[in-house]
N, C-alpha and C positions, 0 to 999 in steps of 0.2 A: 594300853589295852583298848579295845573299841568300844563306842560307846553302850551302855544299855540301860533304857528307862523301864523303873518300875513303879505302876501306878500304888497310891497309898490310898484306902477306899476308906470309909466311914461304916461304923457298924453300932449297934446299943449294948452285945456283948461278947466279947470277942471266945469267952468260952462255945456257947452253942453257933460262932461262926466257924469254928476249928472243927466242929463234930460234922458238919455237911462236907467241908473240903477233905478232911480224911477220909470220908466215905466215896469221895469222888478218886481217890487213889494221890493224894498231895501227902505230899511230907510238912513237918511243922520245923521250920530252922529258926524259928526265935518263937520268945513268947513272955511277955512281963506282963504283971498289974500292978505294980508300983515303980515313980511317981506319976507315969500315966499308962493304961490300959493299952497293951501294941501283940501284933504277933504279926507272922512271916510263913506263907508256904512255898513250895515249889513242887513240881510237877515236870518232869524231863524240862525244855527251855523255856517252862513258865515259871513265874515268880509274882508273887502281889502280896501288899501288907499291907495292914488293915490296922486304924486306931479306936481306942472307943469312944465312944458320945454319948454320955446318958439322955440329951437332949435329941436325939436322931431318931427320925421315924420312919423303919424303911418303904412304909406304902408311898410317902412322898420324894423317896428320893431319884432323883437324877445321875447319881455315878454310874461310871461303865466305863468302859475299856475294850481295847479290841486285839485281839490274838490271833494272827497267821498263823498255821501250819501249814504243813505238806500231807499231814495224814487226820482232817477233819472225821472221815468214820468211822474212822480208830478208835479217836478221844470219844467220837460222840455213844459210839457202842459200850464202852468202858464207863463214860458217866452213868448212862441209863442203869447198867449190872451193877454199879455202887450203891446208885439212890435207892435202888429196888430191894435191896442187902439189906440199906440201914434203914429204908421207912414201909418195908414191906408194898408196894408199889413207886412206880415210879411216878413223880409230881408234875402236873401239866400247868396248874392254873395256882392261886396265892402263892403263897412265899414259904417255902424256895421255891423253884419251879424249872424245867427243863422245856423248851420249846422244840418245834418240828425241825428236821435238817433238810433246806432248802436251796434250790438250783436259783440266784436272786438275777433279777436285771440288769447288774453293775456289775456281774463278772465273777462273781465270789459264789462256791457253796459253804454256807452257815446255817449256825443254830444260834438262839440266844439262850445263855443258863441264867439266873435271875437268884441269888444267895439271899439268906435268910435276912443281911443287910437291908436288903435289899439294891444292892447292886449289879446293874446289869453286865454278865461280861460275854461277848460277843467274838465268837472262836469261827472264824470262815479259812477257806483253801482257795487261790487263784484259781479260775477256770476258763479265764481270758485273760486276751492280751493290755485290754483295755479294762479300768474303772470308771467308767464313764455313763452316765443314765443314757441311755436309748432315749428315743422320742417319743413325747406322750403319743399312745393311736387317738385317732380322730373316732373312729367307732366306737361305739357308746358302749358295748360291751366288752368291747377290748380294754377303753380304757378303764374299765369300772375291773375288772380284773387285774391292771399294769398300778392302778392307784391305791386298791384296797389290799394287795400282795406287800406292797412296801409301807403302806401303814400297819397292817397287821403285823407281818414275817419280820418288819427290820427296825418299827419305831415299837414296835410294842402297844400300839393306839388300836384295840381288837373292836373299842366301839365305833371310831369312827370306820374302821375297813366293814364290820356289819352293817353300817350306816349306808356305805357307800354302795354295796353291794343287795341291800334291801329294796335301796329305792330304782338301783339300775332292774331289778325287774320286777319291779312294782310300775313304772312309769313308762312310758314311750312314745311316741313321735303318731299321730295319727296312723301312718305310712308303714310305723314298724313292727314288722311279723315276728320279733322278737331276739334273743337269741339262737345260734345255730347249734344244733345238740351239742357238742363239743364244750362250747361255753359254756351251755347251761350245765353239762356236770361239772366244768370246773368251776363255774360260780358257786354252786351248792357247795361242792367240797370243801370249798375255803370258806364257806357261812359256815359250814358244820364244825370247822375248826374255829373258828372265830366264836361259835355258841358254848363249846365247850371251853373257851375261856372267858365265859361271861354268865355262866352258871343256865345255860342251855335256854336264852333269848333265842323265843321264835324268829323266824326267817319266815319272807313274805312267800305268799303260797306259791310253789311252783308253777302248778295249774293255770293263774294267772297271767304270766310271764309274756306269749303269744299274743293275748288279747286286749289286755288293760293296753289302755287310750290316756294320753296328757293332757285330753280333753274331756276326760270323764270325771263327773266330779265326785271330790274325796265327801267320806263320810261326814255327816252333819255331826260338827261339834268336835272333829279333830284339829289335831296343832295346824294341817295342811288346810283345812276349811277355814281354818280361823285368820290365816295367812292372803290365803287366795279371797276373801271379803271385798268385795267392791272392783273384782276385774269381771272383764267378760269370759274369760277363760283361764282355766286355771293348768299351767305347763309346766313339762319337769323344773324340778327347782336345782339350782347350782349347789357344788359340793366343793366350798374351800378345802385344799387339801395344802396340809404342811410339810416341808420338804423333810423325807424320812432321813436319817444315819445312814451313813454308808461307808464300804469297807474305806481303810486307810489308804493311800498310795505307798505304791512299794518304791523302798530306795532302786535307784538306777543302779 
């Protein structure tokens, strides 16, 4: 037979992990709580099982897993009408939680679903030929869109993509007249998603955006004033960005 891996996730209890995945339309093909805490769903060609940890805490965890299809709007329309069934809305932000379904920069459209585990399990459809990151843009708004898309949409990091996208139009180059409309709604856009999963953090003013200078100095007695102490100028500040998850490679 050919091969088939099935990830085994961690959970604290495996009853109210059962109650979200049935409502997401899975089946239950196993299920114990003695000598250890296990169960088993599936879902047409998914499968995942799941043991218990009394020691597990899903705000901290790191599980996840990543599931191809061929029909991402399908599943993703059918989650949403489950979650909304069993919790009278559908959940954006804590745990459980359902994310946006996204056209990503490595070729895949995805969503990320987020279980009461909290394990991230990450369901995208090919949309290219290639998996591969494109090139960071060199334009400051381009790339503050290309950086804060894949922290937000694919690592799940919604503070640092508001991070990254607050100070791209908060700051700017003596020279620069800003973003070009286009940007500028799609920077809001994704701050607006990004606020609604951080319990609605302001975003820096629009209105701003055009004229604020990297030469004008920040407020007295902020983190940026207290940073910029003893330069002659005080200029955009850099933004480490860590390299987000990306779809799996497909077998040849």
């Amino acid at each position: 037979m050919a091969e088939t891996v099935i990830p085994i996730l961690p959970c604290p209890s495996i009853d109210g992990l059962l109650d979200f995945y049935k409502a997401l339309g899975f089946e239950v093909t196993s299920y114990q709580t003695a000598p250890n805490p296990f169960c088993a769903v599936r879902l047409r060609g998914i499968e995942l099982q799941f043991f218990g940890m009394k020691a597990h805490d899903p705000s901290t965890s790191y599980s996840t897993c990543y599931v191809l299809t061929d029909d991402v709007d399908g599943l993703y329309s059918s989650f949403r009408t489950g979650l909304k069934a069993a919790f009278g809305k559908v959940p954006t932000r804590g745990l459980p939680r359902i994310g946006a379904l996204k056209d990503m920069a490595y070729g895949v459209r995805q969503f990320l679903m987020t279980d009461p585990g909290g394990n991230c399990i990450r369901i995208g459809q090919p949309i290219a030929d290639s998996f591969d990151y494109p090139p960071v843009p060199k334009e400051r708004y381009a790339r503050a869109l290309h950086q804060a898309t894949l922290l937000g949409e694919s690592k799940g990091d919604h503070t640092a993509a508001a991070r990254i996208i607050d100070r791209a139009l908060e700051y700017g180059s003596g020279d620069d007249a800003g973003p070009d409309p286009l940007q500028l709604v799609r920077l809001l856009l994704l701050r607006a998603e990004m606020a609604a999963q951080l319990d609605g953090l302001p975003a820096a003013a629009p209105g701003s955006t055009a004229r604020t200078r990297s030469n004008s100095p920040p407020p007295t007695g902020s983190p940026r004033a207290t940073r910029c102490a003893g330069r002659r100028t005080c200029g955009p500040e850099r933004t480490e960005v860590s390299p987000a998850p990306s779809a799996p490679r497909r077998p040849a």
